[in-house]
PDB file of N, CA, C and O in Angstrom:
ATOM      1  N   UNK A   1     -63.589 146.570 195.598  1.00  0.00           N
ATOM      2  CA  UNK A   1     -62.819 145.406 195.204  1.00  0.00           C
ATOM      3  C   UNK A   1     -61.565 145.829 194.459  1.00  0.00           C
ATOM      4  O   UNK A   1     -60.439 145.398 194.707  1.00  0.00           O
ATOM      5  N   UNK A   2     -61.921 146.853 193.376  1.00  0.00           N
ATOM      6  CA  UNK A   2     -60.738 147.453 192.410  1.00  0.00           C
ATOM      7  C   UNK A   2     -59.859 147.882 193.519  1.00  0.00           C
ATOM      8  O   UNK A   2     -58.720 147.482 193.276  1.00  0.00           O
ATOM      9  N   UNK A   3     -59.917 148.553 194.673  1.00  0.00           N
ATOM     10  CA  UNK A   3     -59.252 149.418 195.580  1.00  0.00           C
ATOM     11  C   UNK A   3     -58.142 148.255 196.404  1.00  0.00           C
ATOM     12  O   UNK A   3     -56.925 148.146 196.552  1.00  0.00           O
ATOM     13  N   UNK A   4     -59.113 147.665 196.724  1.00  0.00           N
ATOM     14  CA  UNK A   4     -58.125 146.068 197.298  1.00  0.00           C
ATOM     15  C   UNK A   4     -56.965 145.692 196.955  1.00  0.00           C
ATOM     16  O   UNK A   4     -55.939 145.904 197.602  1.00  0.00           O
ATOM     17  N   UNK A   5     -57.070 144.938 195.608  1.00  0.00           N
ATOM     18  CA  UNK A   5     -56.447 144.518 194.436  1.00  0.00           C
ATOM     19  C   UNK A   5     -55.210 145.659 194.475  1.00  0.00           C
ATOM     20  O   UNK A   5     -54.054 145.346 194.762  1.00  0.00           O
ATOM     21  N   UNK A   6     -55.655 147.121 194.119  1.00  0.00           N
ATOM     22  CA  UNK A   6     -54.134 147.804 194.394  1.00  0.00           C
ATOM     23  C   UNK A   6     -53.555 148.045 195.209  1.00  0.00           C
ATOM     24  O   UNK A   6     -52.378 148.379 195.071  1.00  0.00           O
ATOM     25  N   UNK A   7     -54.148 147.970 196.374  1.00  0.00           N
ATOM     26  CA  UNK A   7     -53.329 147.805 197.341  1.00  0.00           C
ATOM     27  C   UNK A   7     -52.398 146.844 198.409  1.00  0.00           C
ATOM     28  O   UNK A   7     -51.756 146.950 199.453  1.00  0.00           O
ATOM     29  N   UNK A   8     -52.823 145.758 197.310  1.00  0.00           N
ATOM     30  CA  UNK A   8     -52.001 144.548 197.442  1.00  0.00           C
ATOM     31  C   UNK A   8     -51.110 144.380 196.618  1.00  0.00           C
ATOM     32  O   UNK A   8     -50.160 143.723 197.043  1.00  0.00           O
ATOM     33  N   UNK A   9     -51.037 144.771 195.445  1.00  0.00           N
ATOM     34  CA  UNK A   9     -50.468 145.108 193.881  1.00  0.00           C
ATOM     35  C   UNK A   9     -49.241 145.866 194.747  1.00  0.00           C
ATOM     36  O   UNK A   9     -48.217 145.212 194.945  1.00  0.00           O
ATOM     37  N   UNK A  10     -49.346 147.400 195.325  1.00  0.00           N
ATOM     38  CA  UNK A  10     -48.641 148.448 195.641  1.00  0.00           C
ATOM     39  C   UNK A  10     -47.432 147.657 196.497  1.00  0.00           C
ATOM     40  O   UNK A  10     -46.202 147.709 196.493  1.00  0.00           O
ATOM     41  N   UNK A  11     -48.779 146.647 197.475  1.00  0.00           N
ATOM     42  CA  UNK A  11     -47.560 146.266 198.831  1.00  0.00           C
ATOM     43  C   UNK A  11     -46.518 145.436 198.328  1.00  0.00           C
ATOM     44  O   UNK A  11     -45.356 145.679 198.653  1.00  0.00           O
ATOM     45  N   UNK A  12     -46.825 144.387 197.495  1.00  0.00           N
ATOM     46  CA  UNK A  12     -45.982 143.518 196.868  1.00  0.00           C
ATOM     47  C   UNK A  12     -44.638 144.158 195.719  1.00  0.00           C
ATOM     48  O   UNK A  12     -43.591 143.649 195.319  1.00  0.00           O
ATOM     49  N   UNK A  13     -45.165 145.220 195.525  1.00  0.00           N
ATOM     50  CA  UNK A  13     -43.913 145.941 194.632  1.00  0.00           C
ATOM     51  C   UNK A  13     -43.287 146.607 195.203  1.00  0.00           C
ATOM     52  O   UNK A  13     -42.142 146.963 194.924  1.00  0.00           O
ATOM     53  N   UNK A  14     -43.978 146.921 196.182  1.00  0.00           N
ATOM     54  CA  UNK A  14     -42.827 147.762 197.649  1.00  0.00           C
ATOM     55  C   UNK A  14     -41.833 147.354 198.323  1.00  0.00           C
ATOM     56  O   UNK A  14     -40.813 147.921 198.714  1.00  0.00           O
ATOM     57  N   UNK A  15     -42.450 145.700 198.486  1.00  0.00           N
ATOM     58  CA  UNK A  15     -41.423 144.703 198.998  1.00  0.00           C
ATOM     59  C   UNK A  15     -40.225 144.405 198.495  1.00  0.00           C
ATOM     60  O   UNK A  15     -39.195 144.225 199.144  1.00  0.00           O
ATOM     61  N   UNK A  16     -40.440 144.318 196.626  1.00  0.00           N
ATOM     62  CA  UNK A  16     -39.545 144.129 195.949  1.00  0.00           C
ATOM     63  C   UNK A  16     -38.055 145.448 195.870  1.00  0.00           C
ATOM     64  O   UNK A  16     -36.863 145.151 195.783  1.00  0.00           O
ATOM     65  N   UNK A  17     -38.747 147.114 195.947  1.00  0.00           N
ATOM     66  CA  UNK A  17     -38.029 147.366 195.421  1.00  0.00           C
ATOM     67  C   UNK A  17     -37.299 148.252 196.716  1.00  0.00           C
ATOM     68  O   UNK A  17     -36.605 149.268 196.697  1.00  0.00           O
ATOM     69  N   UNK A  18     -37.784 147.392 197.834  1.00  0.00           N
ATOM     70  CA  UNK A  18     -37.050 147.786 198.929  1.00  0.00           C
ATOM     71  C   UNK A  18     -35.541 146.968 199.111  1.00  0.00           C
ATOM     72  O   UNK A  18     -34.402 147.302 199.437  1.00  0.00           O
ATOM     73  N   UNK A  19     -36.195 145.760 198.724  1.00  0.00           N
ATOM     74  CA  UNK A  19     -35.219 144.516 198.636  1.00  0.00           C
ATOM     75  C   UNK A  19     -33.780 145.332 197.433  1.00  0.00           C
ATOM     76  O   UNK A  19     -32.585 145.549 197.634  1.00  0.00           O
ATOM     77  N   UNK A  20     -34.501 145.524 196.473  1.00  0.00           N
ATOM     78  CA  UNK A  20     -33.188 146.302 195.799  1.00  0.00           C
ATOM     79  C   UNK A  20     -32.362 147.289 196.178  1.00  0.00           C
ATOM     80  O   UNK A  20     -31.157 147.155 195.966  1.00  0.00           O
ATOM     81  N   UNK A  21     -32.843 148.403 196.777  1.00  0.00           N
ATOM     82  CA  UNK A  21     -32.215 149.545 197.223  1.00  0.00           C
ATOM     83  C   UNK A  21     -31.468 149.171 198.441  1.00  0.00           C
ATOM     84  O   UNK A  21     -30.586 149.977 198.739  1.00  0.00           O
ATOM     85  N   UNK A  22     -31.618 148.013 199.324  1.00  0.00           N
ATOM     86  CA  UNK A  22     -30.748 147.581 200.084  1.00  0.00           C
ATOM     87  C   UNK A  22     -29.680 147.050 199.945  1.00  0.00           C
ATOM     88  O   UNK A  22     -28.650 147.071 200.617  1.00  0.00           O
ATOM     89  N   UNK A  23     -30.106 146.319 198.573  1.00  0.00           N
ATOM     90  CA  UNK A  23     -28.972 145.440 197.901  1.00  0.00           C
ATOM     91  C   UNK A  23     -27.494 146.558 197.523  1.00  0.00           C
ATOM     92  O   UNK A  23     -26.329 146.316 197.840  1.00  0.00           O
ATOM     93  N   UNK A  24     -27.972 147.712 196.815  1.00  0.00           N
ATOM     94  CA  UNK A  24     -27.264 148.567 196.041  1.00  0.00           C
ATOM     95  C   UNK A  24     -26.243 149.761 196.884  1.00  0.00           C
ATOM     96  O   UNK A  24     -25.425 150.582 196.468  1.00  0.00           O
ATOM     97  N   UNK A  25     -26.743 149.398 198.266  1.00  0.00           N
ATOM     98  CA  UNK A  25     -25.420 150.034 199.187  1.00  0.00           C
ATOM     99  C   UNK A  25     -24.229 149.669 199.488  1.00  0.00           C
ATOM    100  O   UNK A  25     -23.980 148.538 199.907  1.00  0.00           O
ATOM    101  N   UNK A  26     -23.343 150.587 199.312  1.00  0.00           N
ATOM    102  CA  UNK A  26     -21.890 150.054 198.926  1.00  0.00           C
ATOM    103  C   UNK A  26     -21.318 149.996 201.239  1.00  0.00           C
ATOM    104  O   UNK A  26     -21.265 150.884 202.091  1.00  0.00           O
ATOM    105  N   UNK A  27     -21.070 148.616 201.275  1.00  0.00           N
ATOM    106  CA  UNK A  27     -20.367 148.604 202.954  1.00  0.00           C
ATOM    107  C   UNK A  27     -18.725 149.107 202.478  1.00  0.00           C
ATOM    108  O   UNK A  27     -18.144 148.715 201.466  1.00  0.00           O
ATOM    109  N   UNK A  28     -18.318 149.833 203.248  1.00  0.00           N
ATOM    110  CA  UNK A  28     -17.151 149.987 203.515  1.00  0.00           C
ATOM    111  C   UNK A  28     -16.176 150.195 204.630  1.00  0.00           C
ATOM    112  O   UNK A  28     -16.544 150.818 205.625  1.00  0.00           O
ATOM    113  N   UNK A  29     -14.881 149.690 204.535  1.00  0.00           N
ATOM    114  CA  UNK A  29     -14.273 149.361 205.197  1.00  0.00           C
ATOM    115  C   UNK A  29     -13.155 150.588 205.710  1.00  0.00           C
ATOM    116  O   UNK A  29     -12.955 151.494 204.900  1.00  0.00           O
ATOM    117  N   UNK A  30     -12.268 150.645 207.322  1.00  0.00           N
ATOM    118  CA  UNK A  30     -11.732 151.257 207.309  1.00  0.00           C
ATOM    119  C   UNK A  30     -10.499 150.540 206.890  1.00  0.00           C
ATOM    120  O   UNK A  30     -10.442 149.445 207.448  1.00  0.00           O
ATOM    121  N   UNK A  31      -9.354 150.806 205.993  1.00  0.00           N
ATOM    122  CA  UNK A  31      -7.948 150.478 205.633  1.00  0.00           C
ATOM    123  C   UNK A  31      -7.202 150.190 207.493  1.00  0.00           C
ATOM    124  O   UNK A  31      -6.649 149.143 207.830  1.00  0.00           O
ATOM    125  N   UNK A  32      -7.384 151.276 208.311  1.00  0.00           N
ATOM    126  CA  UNK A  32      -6.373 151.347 209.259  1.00  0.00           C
ATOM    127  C   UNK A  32      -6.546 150.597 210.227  1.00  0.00           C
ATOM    128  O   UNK A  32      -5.817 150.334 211.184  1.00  0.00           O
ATOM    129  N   UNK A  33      -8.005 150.105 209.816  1.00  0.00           N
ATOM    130  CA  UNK A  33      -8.406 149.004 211.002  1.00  0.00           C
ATOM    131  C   UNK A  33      -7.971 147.492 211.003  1.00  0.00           C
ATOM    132  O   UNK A  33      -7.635 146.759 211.933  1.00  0.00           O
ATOM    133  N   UNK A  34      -8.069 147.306 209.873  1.00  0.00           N
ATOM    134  CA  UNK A  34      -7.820 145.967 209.044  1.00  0.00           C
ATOM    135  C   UNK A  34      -6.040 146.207 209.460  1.00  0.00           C
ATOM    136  O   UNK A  34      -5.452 145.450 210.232  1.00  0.00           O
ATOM    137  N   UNK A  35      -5.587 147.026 208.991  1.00  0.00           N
ATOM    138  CA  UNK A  35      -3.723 147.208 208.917  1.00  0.00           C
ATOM    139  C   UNK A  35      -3.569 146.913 210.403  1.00  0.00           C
ATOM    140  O   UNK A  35      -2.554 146.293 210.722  1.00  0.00           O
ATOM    141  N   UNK A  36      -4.811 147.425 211.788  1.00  0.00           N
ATOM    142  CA  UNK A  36      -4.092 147.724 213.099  1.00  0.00           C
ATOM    143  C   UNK A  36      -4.459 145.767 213.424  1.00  0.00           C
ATOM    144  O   UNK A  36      -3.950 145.036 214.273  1.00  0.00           O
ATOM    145  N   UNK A  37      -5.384 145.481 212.491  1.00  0.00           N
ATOM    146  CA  UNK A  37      -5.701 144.091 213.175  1.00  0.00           C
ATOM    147  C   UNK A  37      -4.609 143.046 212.486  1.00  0.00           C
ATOM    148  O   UNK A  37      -4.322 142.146 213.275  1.00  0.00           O
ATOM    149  N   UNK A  38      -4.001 142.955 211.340  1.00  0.00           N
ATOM    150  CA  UNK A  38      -3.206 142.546 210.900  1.00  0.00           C
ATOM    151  C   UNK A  38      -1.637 142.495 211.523  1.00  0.00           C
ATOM    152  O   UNK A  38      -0.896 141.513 211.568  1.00  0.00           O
ATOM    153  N   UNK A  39      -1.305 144.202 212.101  1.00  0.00           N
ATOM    154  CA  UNK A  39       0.231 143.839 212.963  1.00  0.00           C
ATOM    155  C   UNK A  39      -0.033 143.207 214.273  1.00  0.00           C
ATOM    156  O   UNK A  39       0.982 142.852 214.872  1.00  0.00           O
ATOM    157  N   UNK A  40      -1.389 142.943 214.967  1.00  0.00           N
ATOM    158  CA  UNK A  40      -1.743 142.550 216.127  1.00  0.00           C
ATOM    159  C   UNK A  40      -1.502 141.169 215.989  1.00  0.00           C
ATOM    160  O   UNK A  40      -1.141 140.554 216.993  1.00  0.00           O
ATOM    161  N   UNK A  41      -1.653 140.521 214.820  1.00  0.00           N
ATOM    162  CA  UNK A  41      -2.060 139.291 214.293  1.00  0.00           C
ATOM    163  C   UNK A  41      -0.884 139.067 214.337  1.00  0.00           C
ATOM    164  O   UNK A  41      -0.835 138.211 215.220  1.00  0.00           O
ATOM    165  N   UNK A  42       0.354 139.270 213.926  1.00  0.00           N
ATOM    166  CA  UNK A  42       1.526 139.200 213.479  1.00  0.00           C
ATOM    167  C   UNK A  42       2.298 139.410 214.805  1.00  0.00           C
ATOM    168  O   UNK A  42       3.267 138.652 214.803  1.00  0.00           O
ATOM    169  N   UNK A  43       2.242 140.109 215.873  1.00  0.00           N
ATOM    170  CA  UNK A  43       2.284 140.295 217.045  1.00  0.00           C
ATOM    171  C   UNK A  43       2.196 138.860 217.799  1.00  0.00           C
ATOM    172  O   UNK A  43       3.080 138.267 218.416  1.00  0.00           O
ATOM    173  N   UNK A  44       0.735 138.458 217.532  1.00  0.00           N
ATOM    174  CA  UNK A  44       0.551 137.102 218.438  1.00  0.00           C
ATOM    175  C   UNK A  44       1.114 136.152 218.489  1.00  0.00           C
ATOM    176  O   UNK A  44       1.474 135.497 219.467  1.00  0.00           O
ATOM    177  N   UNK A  45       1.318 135.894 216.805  1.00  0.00           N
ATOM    178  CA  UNK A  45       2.059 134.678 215.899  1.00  0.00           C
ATOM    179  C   UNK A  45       3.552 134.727 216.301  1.00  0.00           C
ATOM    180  O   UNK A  45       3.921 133.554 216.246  1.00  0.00           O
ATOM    181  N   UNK A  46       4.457 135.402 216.630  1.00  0.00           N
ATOM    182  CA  UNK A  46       5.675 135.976 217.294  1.00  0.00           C
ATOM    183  C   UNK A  46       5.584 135.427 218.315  1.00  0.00           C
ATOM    184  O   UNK A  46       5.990 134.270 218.420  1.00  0.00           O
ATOM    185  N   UNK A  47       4.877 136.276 219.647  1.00  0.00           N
ATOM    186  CA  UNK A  47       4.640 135.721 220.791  1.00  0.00           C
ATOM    187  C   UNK A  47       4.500 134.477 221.259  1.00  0.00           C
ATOM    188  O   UNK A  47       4.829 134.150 222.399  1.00  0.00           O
ATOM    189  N   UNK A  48       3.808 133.407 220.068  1.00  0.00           N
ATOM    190  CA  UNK A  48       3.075 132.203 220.136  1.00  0.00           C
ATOM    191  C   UNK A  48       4.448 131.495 220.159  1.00  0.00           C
ATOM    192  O   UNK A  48       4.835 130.826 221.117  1.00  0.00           O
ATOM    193  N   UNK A  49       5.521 131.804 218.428  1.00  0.00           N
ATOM    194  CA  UNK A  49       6.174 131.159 218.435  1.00  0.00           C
ATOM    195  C   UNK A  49       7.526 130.834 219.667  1.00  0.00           C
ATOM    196  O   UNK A  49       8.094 129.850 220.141  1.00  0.00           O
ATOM    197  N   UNK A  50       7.585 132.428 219.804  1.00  0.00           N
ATOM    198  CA  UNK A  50       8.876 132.454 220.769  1.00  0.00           C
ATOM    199  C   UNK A  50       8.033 131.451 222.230  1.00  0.00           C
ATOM    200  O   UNK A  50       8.877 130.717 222.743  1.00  0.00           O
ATOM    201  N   UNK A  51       7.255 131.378 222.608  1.00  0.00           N
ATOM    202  CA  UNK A  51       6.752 130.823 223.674  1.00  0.00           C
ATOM    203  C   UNK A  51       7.002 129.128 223.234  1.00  0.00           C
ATOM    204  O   UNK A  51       7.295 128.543 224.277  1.00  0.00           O
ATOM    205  N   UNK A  52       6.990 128.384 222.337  1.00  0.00           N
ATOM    206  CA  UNK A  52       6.554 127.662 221.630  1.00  0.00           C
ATOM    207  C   UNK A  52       8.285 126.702 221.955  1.00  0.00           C
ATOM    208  O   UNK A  52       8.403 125.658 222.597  1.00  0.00           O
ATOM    209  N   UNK A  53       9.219 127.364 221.382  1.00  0.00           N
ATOM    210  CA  UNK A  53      10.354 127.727 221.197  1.00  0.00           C
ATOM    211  C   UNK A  53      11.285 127.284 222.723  1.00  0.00           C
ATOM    212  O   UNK A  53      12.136 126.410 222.887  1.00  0.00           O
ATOM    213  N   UNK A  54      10.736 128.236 223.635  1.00  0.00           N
ATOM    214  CA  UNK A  54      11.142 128.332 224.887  1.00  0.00           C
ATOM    215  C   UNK A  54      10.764 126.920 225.497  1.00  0.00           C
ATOM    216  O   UNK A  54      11.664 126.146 225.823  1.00  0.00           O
ATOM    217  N   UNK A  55       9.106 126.509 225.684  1.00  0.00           N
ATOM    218  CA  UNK A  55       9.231 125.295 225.936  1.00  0.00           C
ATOM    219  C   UNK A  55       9.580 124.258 225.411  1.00  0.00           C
ATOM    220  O   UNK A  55       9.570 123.175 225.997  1.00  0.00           O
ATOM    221  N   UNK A  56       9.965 124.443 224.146  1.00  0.00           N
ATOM    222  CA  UNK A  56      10.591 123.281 223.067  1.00  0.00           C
ATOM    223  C   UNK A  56      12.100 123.242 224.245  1.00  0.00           C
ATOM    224  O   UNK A  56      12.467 122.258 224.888  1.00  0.00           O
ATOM    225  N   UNK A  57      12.561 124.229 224.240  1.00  0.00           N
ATOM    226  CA  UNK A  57      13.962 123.766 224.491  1.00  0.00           C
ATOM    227  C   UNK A  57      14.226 123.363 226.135  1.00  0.00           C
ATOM    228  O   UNK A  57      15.155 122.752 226.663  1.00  0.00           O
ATOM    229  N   UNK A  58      13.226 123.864 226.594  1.00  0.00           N
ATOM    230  CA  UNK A  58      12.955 123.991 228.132  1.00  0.00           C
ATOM    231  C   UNK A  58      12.868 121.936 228.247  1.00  0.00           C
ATOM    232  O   UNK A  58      13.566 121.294 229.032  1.00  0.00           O
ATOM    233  N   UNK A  59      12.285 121.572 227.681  1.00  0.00           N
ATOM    234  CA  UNK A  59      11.756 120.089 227.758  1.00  0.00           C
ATOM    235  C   UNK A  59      12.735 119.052 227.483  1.00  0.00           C
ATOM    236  O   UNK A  59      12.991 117.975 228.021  1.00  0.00           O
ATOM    237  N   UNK A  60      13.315 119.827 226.273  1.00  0.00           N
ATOM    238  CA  UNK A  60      14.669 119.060 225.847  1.00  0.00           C
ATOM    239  C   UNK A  60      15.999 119.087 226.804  1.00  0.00           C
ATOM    240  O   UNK A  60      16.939 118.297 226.727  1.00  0.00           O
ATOM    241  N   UNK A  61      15.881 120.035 227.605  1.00  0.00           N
ATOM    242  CA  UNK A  61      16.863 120.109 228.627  1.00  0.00           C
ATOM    243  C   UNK A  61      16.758 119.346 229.959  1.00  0.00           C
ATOM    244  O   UNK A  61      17.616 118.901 230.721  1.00  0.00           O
ATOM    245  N   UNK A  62      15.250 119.347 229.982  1.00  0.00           N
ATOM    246  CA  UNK A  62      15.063 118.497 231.311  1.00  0.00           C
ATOM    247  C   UNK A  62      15.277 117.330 231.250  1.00  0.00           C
ATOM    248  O   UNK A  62      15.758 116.643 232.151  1.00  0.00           O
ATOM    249  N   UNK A  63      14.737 116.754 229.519  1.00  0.00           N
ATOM    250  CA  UNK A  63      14.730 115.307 229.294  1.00  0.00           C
ATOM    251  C   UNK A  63      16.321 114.773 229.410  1.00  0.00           C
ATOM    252  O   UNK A  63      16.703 113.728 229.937  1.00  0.00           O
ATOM    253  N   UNK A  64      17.097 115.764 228.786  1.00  0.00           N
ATOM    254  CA  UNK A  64      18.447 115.649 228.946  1.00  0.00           C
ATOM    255  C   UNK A  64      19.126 115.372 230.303  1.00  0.00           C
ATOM    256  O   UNK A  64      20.151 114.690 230.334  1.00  0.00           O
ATOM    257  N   UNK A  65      18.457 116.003 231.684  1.00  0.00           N
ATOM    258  CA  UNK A  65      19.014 116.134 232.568  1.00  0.00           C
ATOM    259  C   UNK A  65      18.572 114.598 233.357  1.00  0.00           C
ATOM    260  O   UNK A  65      19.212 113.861 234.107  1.00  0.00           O
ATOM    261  N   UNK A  66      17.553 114.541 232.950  1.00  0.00           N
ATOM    262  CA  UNK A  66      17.173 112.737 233.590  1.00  0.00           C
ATOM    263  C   UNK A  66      17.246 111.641 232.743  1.00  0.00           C
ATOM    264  O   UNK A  66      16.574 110.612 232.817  1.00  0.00           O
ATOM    265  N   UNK A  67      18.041 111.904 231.992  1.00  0.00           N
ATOM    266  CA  UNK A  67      18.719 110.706 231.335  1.00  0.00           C
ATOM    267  C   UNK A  67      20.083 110.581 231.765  1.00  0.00           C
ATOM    268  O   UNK A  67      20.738 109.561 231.982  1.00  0.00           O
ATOM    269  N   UNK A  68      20.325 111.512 231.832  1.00  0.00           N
ATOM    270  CA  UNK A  68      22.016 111.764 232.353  1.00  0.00           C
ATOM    271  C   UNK A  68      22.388 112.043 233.790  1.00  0.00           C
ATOM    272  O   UNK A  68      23.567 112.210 234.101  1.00  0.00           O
TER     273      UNK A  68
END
């Protein structure tokens, strides 16, 4: 019975201090990855606008042309 008891005792503190040592790992990041995803980002936002831009004026010209 005594034998039981600790080995339910053992499992339950095992659980716990597994839970900690997982907690206490540091994730880290690469800098150059984040920097390569950031000018990509900045890349798109460009692209988006100039596209954006083009049909802005593209529309305004047509509307222009069938009114007139």
């Amino acid at each position: 019975m005594r034998n039981t008891v600790d080995n339910v005792k053992q499992k339950l503190v095992s659980r716990y201090l597994e839970k900690s040592t997982k907690q206490n790992q540091v994730k880290s990041t690469d800098i150059n990855v984040l920097l390569n995803r950031v000018k990509t980002n900045q890349k798109n936002e460009s692209r988006r606008k100039l596209y954006f831009s083009a049909a802005a004026s593209t529309g305004l010209l047509l509307f222009g042309f069938l009114i007139f």
